[in-house]
C-alpha positions as CSV (number, residue, x, y, z in Angstrom):
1,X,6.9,-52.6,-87.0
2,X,7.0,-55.8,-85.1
3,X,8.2,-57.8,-87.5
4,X,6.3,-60.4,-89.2
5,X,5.0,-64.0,-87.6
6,X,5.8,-65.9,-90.3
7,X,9.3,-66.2,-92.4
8,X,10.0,-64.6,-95.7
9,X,11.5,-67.2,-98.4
10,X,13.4,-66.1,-100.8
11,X,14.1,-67.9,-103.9
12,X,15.5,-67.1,-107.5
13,X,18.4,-67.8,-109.7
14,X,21.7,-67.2,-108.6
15,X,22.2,-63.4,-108.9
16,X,19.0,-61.5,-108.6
17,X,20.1,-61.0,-105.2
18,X,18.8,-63.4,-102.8
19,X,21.8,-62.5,-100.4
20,X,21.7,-58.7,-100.0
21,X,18.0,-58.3,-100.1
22,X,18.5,-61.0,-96.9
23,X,20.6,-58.7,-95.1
24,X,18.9,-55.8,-95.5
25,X,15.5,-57.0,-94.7
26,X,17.5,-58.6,-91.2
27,X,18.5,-55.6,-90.8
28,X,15.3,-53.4,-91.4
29,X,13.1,-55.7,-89.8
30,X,15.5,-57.1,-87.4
31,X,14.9,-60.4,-88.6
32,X,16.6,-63.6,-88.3
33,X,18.6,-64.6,-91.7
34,X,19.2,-68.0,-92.8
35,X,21.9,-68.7,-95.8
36,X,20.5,-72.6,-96.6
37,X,23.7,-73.2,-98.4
38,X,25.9,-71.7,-95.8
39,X,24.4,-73.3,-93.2
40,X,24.7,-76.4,-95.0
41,X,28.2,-76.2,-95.7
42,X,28.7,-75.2,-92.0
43,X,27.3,-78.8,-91.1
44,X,28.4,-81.2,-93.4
45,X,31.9,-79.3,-93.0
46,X,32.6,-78.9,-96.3
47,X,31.4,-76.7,-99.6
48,X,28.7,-77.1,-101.6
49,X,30.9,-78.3,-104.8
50,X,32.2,-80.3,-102.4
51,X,29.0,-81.8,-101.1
52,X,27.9,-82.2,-105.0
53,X,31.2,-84.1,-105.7
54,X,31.3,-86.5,-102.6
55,X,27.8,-87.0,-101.8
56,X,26.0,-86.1,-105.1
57,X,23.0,-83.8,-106.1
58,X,20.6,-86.0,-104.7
59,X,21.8,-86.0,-101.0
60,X,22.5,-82.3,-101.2
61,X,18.4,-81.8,-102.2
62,X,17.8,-83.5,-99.1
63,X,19.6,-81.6,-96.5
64,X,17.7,-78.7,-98.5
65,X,14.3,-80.4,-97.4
66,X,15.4,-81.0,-93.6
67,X,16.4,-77.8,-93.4
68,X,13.4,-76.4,-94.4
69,X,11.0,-78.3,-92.2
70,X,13.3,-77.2,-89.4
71,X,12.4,-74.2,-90.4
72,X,8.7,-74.2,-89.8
73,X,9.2,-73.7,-85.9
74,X,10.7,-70.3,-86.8
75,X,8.8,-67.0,-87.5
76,X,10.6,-63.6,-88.6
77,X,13.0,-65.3,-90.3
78,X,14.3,-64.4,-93.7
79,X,15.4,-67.6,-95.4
80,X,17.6,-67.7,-98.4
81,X,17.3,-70.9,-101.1
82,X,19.7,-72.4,-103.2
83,X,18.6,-71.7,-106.6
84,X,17.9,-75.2,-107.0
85,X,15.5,-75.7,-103.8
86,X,12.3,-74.4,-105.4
87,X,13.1,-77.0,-107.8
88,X,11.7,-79.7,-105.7
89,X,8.0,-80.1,-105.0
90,X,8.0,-81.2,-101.7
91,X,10.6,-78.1,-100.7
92,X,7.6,-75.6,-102.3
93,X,5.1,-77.8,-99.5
94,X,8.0,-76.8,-97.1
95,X,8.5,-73.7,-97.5
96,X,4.6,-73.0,-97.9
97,X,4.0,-74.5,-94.6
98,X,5.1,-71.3,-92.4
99,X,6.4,-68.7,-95.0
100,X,5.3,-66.7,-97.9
101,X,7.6,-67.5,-100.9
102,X,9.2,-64.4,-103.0
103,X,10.8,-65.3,-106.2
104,X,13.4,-62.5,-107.0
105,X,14.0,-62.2,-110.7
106,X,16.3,-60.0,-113.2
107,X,17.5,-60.2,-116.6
108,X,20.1,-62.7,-117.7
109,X,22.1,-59.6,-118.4
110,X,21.8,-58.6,-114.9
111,X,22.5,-62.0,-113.4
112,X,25.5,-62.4,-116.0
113,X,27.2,-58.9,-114.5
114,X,26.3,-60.0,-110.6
115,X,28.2,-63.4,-111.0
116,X,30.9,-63.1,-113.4
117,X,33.5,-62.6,-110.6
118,X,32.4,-65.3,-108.5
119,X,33.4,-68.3,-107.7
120,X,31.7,-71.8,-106.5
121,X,28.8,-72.4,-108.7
122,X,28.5,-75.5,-110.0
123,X,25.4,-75.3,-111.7
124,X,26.7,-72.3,-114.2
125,X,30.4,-75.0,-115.2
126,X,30.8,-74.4,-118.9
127,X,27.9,-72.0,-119.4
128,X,29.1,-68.2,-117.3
129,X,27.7,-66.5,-120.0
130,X,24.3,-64.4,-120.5
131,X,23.2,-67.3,-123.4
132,X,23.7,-70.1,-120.6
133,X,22.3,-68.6,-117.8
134,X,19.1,-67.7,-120.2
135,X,18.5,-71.4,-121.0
136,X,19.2,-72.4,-117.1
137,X,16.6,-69.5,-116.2
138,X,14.0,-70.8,-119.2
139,X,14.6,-74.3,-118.2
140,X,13.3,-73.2,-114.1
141,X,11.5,-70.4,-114.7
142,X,7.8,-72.4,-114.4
143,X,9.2,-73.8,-111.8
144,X,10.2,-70.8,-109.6
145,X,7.0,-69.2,-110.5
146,X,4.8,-71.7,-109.9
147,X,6.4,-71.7,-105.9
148,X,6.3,-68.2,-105.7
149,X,3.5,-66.1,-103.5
150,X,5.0,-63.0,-105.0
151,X,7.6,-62.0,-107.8
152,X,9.4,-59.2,-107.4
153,X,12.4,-57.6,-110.3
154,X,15.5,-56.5,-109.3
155,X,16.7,-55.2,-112.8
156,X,18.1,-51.8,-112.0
157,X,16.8,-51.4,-108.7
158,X,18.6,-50.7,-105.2
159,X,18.4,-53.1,-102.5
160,X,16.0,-50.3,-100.5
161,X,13.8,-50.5,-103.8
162,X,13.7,-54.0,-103.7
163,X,12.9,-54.7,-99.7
164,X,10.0,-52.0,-100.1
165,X,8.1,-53.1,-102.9
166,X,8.5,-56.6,-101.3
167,X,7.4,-55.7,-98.3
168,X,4.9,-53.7,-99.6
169,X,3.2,-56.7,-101.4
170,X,3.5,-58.8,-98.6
171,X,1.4,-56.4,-96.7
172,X,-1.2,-56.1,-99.5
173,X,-1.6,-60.2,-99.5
174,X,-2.8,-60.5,-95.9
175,X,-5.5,-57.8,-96.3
């Protein structure tokens, strides 16, 4: 398989597994992964809380936005979003523009047990628990689907499981 000629987006809330299903499909494919935030952080030379805290939300969202149009001149490219990048319209136009957009979902039980541990997430301050995460995911949920080409669950899945029936559906939208 020759890969594919244009890039994959992925976008979800933190924890349905944005990251690993990244590496794997790099991996499978032999794509090309991009990590927005990381890559943002990279640049700006400092984290993302940080970014939040010096800069504010707003400037953050539009590093998001240059980074995806930046983008566009890539193919065979697996990008993964912030969870708040599908947020914004004109990211969706983005992200349209040379990639098919997969929203990655699970349960807030699911997410709850993948981030628990973790560190660095501003958006969950106050709230790292399956009833705050629930009203985060309500609260974008319209959103994130209304961006999305295809959904695909991760609840109880492995990453394999994942990457094929993604793949899979990807290859049934271009017949």
């Amino acid at each position: 398989m020759g890969g594919f000629d244009y890039n994959i987006v992925l976008i979800g809330f933190m924890g349905t597994g944005k990251s690993t299903v990244s590496e794997y499909l790099s991996a499978r494919f032999a794509m090309r992964t991009v990590e927005m935030d990381q890559v943002i952080a990279e640049r700006e030379k400092m984290s993302i809380p940080e970014i939040f805290a010096v800069h504010g939300e707003e400037y953050f969202r539009d590093l998001e936005t240059g980074l995806l149009v930046e983008m566009q001149s890539h193919k065979n490219t697996v990008i993964s979003c912030g969870g708040g990048a599908a947020l914004r319209e004109k990211n969706v136009v983005q992200m349209k523009k040379n990639g098919k957009v997969v929203l990655l979902t699970a349960s807030p039980e699911t997410v709850y047990e993948r981030v628990k541990n973790s560190e660095g997430r501003p958006v969950l301050d106050g709230r790292k628990n399956v009833k705050g995460i629930l009203e985060l995911m309500e609260q974008r949920r319209d959103r994130y689907e209304a961006a999305a080409d295809i959904v695909v669950n991760t609840d109880n899945k492995t990453v394999p499981q994942v990457c094929e029936e993604l793949v899979q559906r990807l290859m049934e939208m271009e017949e």
